[in-house]
C-alpha positions as CSV (number, residue, x, y, z in Angstrom):
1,X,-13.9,-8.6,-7.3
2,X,-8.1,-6.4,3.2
3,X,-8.8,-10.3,3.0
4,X,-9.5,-10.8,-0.3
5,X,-10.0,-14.4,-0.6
6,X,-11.1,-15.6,-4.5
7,X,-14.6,-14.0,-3.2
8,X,-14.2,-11.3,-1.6
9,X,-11.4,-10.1,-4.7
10,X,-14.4,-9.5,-6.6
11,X,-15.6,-7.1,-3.5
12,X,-14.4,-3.3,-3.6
13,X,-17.5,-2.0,-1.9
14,X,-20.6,-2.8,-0.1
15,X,-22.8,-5.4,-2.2
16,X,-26.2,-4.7,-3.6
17,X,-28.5,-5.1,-5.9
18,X,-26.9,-3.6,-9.5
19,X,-28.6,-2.7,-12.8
20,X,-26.6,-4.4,-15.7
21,X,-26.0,-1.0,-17.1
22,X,-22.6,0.7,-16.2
23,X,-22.6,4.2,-15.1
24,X,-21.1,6.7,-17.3
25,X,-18.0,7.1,-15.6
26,X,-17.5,3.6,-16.2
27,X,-16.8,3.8,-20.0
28,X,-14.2,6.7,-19.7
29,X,-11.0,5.1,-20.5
30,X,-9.2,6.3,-17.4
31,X,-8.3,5.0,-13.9
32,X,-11.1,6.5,-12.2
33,X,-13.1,4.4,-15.1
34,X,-11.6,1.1,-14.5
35,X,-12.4,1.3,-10.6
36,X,-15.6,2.1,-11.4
37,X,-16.2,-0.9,-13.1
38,X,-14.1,-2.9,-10.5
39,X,-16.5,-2.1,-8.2
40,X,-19.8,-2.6,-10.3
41,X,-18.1,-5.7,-10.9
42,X,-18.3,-6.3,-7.3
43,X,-21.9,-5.4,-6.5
44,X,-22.8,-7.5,-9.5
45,X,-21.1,-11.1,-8.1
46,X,-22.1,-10.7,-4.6
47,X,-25.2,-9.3,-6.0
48,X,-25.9,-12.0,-8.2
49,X,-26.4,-9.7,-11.6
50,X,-25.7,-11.8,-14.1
51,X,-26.5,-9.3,-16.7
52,X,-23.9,-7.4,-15.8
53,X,-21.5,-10.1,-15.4
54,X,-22.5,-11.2,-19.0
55,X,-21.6,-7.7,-20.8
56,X,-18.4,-7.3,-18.9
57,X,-16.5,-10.7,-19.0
58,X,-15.7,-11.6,-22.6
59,X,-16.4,-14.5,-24.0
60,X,-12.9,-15.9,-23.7
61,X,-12.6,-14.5,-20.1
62,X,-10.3,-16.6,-17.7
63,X,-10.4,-16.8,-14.0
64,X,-7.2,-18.6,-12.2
65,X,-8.2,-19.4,-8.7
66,X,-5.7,-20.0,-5.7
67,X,-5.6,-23.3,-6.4
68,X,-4.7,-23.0,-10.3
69,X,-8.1,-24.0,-11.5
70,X,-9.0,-22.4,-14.5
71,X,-13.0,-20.9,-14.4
72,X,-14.6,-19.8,-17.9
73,X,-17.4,-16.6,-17.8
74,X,-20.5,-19.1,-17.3
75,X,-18.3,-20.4,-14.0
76,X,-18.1,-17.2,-13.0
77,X,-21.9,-16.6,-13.5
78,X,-22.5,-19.5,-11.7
79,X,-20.6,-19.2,-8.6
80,X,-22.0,-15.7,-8.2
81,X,-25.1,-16.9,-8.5
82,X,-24.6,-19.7,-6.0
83,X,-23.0,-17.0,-3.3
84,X,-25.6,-14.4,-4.2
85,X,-27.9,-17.1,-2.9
86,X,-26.4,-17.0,0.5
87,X,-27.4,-13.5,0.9
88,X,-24.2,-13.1,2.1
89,X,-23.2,-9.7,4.2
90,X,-22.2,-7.0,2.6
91,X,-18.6,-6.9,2.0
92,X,-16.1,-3.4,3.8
93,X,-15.8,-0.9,1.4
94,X,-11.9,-1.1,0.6
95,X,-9.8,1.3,-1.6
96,X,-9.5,1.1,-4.8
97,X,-6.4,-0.8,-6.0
98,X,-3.4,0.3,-8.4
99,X,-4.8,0.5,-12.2
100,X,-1.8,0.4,-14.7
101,X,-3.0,1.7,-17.9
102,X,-1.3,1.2,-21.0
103,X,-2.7,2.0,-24.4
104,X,-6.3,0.2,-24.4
105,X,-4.9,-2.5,-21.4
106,X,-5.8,-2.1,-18.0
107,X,-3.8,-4.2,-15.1
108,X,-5.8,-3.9,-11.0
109,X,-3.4,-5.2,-8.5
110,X,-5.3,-6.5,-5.5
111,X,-3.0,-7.4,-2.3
112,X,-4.1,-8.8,1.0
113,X,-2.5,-10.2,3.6
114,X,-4.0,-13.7,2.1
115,X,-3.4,-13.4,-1.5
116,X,-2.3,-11.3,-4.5
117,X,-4.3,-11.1,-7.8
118,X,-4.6,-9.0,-11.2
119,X,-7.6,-8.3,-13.4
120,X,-6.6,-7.4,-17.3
121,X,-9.3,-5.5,-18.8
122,X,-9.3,-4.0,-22.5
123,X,-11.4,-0.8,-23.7
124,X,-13.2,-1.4,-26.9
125,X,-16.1,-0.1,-27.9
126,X,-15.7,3.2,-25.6
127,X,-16.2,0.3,-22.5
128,X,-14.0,-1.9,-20.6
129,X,-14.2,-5.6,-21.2
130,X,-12.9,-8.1,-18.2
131,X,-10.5,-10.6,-19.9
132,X,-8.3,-12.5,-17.4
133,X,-8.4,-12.7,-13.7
134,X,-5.5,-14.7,-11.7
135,X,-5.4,-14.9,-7.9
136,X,-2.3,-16.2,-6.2
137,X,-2.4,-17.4,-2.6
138,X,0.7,-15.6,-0.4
């Protein structure tokens, strides 16, 4: 989701209005395909598209702030919807992080000066699904 604070972790690139369907080189089961949907992932919180956010967290998705509070998927939803509403800037375009793939598991490793955080995604159904996010402060 440089200076990655629990917000800008969700941005990889500049945000914008997204469609909630993922490109095709989001569904290969690949590296390249995980930072694809890292950064559709994103677009879609500082864009608001809760659509999107809806297909790719699961259901028993997990995000573990800074402050070790624990945020459900309709959280999630939420708060994008609430920054989306700021029309905030867009976010730098950064580089893609590390992607550690391992059978149908993905790990990103995000690291900024302020914090350090993973996402654990799983491919099923020839897409990836977001599962657990967990943002540590440095």
């Amino acid at each position: 989701m440089g200076g990655r604070s629990a917000i800008v972790m969700f941005g990889l690139v500049a945000a914008g209005a997204c469609a909630a369907h993922a490109s095709p080189l989001e569904n290969e089961k690949s590296e390249a395909g995980v930072q694809a949907v890292e950064r559709h992932w994103s677009e879609a919180f500082v864009g608001g598209d809760s659509a999107y956010l809806n297909e790719l967290l699961t259901e028993d998705y997990v995000s573990v702030n800074g402050n070790g509070e624990a945020r459900t998927k309709s959280d999630i939803i939420e708060l994008s919807r609430r920054y989306a509403s700021t029309k905030p800037a867009p976010l730098p375009e950064l580089p893609p992080s590390p992607v550690a793939i391992v059978g149908d598991a993905a790990i990103v490793s995000h690291d900024s000066p302020t914090e350090r955080s993973v996402d654990v995604f799983y491919y099923r159904d020839k897409r990836w699904h977001a599962w657990y996010s967990q943002h540590t402060r440095k």
